[in-house]
Each structure stands twice: as structure tokens, then as C-alpha cells.
The first five atom37 places (N, CA, C, CB, O) and aatype in JSON, in Angstrom:
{
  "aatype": [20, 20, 20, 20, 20, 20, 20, 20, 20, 20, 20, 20, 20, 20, 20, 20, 20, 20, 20, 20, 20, 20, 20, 20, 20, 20, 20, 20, 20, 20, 20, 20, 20, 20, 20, 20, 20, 20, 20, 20, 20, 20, 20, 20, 20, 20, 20, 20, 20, 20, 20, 20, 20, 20, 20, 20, 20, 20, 20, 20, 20, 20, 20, 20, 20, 20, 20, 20, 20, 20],
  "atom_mask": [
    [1, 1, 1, 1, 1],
    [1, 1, 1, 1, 1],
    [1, 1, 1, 1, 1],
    [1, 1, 1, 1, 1],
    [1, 1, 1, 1, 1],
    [1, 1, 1, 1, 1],
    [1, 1, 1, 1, 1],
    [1, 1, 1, 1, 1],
    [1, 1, 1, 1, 1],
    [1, 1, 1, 1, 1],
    [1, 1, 1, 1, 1],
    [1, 1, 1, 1, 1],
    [1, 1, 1, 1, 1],
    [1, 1, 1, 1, 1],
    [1, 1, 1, 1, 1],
    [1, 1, 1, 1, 1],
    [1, 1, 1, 1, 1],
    [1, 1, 1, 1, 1],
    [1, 1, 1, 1, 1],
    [1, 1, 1, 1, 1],
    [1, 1, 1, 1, 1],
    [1, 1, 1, 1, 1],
    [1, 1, 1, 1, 1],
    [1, 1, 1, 1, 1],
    [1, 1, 1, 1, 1],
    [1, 1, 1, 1, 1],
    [1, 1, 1, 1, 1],
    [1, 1, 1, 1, 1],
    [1, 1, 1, 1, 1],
    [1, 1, 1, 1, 1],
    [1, 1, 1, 1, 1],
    [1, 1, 1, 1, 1],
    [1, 1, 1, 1, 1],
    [1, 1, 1, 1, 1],
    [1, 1, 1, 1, 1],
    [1, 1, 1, 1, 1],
    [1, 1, 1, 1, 1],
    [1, 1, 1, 1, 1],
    [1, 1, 1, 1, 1],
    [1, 1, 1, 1, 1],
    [1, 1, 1, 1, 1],
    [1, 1, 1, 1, 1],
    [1, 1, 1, 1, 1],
    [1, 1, 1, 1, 1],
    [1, 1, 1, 1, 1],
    [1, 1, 1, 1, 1],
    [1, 1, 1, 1, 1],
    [1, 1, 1, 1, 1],
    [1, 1, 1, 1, 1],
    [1, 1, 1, 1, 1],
    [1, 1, 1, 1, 1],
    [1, 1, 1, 1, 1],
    [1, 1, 1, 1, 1],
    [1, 1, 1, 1, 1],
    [1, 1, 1, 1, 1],
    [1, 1, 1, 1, 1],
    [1, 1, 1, 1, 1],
    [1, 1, 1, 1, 1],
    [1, 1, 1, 1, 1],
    [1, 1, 1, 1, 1],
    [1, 1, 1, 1, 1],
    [1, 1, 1, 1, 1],
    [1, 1, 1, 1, 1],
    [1, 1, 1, 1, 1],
    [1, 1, 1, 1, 1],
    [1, 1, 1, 1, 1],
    [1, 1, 1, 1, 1],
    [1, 1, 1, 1, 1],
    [1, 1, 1, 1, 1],
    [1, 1, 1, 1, 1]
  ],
  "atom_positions": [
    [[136.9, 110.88, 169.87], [135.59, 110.72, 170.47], [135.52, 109.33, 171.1], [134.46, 110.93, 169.42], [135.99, 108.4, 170.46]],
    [[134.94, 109.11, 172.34], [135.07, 107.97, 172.45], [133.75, 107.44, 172.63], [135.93, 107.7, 173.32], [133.49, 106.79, 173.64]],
    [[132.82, 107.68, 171.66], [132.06, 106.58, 170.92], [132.59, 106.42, 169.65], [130.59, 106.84, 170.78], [132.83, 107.31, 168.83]],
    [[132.8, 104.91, 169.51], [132.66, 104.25, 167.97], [131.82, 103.87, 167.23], [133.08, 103.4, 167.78], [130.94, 103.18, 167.74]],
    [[131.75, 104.13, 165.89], [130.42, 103.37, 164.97], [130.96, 102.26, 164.39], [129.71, 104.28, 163.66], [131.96, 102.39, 163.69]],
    [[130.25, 100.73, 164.66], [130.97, 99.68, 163.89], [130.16, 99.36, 162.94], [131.38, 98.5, 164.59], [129.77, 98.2, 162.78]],
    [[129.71, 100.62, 161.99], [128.24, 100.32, 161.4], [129.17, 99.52, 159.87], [126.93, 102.22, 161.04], [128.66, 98.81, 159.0]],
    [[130.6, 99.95, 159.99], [130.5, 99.3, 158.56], [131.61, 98.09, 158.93], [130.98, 100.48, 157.05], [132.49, 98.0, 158.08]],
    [[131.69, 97.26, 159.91], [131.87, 95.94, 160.54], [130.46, 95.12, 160.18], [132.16, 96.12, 162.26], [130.25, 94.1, 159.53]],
    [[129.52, 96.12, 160.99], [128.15, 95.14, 160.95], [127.6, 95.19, 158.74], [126.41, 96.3, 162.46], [126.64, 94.67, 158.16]],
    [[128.56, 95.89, 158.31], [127.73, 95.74, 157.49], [128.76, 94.93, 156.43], [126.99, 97.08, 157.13], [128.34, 94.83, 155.28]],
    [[129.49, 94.62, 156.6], [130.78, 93.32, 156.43], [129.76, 92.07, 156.52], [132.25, 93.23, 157.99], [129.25, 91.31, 155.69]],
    [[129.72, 92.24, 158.07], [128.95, 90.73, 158.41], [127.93, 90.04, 157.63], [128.24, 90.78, 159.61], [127.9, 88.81, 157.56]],
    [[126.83, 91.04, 156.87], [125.97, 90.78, 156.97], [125.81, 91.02, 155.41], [125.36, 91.29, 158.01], [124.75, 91.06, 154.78]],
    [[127.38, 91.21, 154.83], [127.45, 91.28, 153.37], [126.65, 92.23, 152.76], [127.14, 90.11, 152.81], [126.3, 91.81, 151.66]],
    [[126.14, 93.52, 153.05], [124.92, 94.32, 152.22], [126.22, 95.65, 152.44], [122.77, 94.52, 153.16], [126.99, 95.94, 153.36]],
    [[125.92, 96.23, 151.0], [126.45, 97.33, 150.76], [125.49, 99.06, 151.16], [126.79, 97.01, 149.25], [124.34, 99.35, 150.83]],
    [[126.47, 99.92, 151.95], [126.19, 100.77, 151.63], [124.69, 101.55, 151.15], [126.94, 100.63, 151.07], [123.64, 101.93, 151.67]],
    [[125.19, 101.52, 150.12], [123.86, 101.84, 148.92], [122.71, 101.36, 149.55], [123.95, 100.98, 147.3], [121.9, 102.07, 150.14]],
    [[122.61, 99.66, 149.35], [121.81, 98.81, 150.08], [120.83, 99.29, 151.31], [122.69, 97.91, 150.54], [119.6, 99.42, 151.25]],
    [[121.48, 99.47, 152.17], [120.9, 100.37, 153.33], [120.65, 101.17, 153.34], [121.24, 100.61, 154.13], [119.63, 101.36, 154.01]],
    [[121.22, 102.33, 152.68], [120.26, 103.51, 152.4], [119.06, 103.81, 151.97], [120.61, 104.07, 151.82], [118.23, 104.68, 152.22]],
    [[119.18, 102.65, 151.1], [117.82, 102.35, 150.14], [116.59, 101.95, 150.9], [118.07, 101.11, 149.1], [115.42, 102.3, 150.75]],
    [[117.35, 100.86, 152.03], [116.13, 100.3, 153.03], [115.96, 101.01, 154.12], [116.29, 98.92, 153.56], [114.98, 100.87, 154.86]],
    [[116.97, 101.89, 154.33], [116.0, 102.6, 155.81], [115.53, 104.61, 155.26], [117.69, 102.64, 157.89], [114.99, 105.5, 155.92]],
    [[115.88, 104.62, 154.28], [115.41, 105.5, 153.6], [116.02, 106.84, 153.99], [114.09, 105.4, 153.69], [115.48, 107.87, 154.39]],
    [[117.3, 106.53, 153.75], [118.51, 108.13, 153.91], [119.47, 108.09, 152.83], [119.67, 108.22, 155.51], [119.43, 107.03, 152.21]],
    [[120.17, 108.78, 152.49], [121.31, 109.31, 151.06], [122.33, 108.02, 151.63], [122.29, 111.52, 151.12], [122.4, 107.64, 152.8]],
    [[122.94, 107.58, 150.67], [124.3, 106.91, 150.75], [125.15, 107.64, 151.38], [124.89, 106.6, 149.55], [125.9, 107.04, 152.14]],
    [[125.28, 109.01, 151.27], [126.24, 110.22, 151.94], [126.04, 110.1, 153.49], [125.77, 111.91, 151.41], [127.0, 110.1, 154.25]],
    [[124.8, 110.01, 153.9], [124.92, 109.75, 155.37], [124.95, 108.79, 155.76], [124.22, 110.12, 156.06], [124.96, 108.79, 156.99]],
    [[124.97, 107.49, 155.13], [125.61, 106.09, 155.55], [126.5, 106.27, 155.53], [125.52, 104.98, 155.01], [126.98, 105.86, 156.59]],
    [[127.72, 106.98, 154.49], [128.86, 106.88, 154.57], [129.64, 107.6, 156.05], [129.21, 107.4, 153.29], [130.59, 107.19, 156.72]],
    [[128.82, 108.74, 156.17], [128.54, 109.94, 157.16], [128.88, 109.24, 158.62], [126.78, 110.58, 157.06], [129.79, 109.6, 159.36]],
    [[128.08, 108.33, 158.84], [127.64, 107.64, 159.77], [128.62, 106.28, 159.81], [126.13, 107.44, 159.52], [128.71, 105.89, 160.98]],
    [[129.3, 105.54, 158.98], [130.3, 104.95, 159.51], [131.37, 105.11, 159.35], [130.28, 104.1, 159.44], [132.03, 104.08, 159.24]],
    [[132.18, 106.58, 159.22], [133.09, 107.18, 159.53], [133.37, 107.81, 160.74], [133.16, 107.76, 158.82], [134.39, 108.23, 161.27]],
    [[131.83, 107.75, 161.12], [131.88, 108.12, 162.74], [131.82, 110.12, 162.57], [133.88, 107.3, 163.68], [132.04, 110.71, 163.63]],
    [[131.58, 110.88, 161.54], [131.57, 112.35, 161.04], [130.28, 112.95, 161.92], [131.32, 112.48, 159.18], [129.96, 114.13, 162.09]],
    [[129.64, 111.68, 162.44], [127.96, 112.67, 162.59], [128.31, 113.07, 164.21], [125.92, 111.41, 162.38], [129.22, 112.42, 164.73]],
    [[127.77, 113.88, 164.84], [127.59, 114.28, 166.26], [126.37, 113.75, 167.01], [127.53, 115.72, 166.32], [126.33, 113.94, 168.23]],
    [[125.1, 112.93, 166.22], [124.0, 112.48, 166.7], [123.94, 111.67, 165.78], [122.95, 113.26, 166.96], [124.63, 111.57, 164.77]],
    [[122.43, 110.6, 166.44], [121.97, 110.1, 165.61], [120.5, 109.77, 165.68], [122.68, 109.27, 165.45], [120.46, 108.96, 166.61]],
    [[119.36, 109.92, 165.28], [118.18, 109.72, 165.44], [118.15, 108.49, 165.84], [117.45, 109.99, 164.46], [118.99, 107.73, 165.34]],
    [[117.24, 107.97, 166.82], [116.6, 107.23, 167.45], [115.8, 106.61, 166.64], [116.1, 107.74, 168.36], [115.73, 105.4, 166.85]],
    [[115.02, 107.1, 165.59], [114.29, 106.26, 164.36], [115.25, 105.48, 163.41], [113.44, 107.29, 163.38], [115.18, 104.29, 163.1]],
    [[116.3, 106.58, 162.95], [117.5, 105.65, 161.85], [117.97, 104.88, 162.72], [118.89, 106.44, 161.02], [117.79, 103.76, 162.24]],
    [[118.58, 104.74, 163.94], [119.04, 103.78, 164.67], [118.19, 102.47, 164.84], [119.3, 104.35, 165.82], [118.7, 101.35, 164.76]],
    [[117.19, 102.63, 165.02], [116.34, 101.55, 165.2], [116.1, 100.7, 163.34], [114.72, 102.34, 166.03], [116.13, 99.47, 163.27]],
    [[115.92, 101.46, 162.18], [115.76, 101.42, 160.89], [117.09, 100.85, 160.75], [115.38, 102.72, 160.15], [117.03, 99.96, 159.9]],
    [[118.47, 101.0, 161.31], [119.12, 100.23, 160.67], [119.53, 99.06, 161.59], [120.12, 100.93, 160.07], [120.27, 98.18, 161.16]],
    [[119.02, 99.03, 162.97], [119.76, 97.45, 163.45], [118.33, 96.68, 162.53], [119.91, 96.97, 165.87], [118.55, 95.72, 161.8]],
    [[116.84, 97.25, 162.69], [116.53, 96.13, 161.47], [116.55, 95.61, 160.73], [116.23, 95.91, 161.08], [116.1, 94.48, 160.54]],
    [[117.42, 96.7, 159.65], [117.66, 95.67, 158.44], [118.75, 95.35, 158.49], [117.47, 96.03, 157.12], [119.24, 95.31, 157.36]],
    [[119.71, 94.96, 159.59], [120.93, 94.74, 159.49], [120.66, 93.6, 160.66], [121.99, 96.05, 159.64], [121.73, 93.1, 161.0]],
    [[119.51, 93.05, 161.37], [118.78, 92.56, 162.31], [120.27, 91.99, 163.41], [117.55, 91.32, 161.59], [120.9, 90.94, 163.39]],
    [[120.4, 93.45, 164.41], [121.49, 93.72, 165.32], [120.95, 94.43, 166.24], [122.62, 94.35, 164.81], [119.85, 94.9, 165.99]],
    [[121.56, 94.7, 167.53], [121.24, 95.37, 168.63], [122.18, 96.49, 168.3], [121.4, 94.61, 170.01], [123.11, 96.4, 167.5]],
    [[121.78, 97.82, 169.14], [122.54, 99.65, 169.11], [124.26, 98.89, 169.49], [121.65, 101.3, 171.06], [125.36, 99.13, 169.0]],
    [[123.97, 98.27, 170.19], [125.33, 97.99, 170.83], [126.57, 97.28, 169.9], [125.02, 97.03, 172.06], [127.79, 97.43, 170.01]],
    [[125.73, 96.38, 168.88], [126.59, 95.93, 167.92], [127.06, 96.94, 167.06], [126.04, 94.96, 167.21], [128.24, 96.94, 166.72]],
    [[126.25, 97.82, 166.66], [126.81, 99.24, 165.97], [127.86, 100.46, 166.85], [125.34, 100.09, 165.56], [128.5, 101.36, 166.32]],
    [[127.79, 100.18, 168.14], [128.49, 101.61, 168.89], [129.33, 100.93, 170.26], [127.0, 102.98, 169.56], [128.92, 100.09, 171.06]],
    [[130.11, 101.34, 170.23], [131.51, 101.12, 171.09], [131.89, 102.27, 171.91], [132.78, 100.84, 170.15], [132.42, 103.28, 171.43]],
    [[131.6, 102.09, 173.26], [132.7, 102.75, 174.17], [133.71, 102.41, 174.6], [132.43, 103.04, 175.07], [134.0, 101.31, 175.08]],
    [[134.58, 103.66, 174.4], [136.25, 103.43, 174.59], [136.37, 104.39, 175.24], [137.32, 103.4, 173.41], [135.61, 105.3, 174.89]],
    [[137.37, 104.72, 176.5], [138.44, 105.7, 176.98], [139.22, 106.24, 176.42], [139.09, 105.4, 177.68], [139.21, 107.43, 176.74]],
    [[140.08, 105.98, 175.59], [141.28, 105.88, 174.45], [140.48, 106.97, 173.85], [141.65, 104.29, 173.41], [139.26, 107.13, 173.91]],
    [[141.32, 107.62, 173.3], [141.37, 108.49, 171.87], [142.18, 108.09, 171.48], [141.49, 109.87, 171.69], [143.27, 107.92, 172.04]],
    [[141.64, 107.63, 169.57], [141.87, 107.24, 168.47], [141.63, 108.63, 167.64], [141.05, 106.01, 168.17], [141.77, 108.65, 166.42]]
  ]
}
């Protein structure tokens, strides 16, 4: 696919686990995990916005276009 999720780069950076975020934007750990494995086909426009806040980042720091297949 050549969008990337660098949701669990940004969440390196910013030292908060997982769990953590689920907790604050209010979805299962399973679809955090879901979601930076890159598994999902969409993504809401509300969780997107719910997590560059608490991760206080722009869409773009989370998602990567590439040509390449990986």
C-alpha cells in the first residue's frame, strides 16, 4: 500500500505507550495496534484528529506517501 502509518514512530517520540492512547482518544488497544501496523483500510477523521492531539502532531507526521511497495 502506499500509504504509511508512522503512528508508532510518533509514538516513540513522544514516549506514551499504546495502551496510553487508547485510553485518551477513547478506542481498544487492538485498534491502536490495528492502526500502526498499517491493517486498517480507513480511518475516521475524528480518531485522526483525537490522536495528533494527544500526541500534539500534524496527519502528516502520522502518514507517508510512497511509490514503492513494501
Amino acid at each position: 500500500m502506499p500509504i504509511i502509518v508512522q503512528l508508532d514512530v510518533m509514538l516513540a517520540k513522544r514516549k506514551m505507550r499504546s495502551k496510553e492512547l487508547a485510553e485518551i482518544i477513547g478506542i481498544t488497544e487492538q485498534n491502536v495496534s490495528l492502526l500502526k501496523s498499517g491493517k486498517v483500510r480507513g480511518v475516521r477523521f475524528e480518531t485522526l484528529e483525537k490522536i495528533c492531539e494527544a500526541l500534539d502532531c500534524q496527519p502528516g507526521d502520522l502518514l507517508e506517501f510512497t511509490t514503492e511497495e513494501k
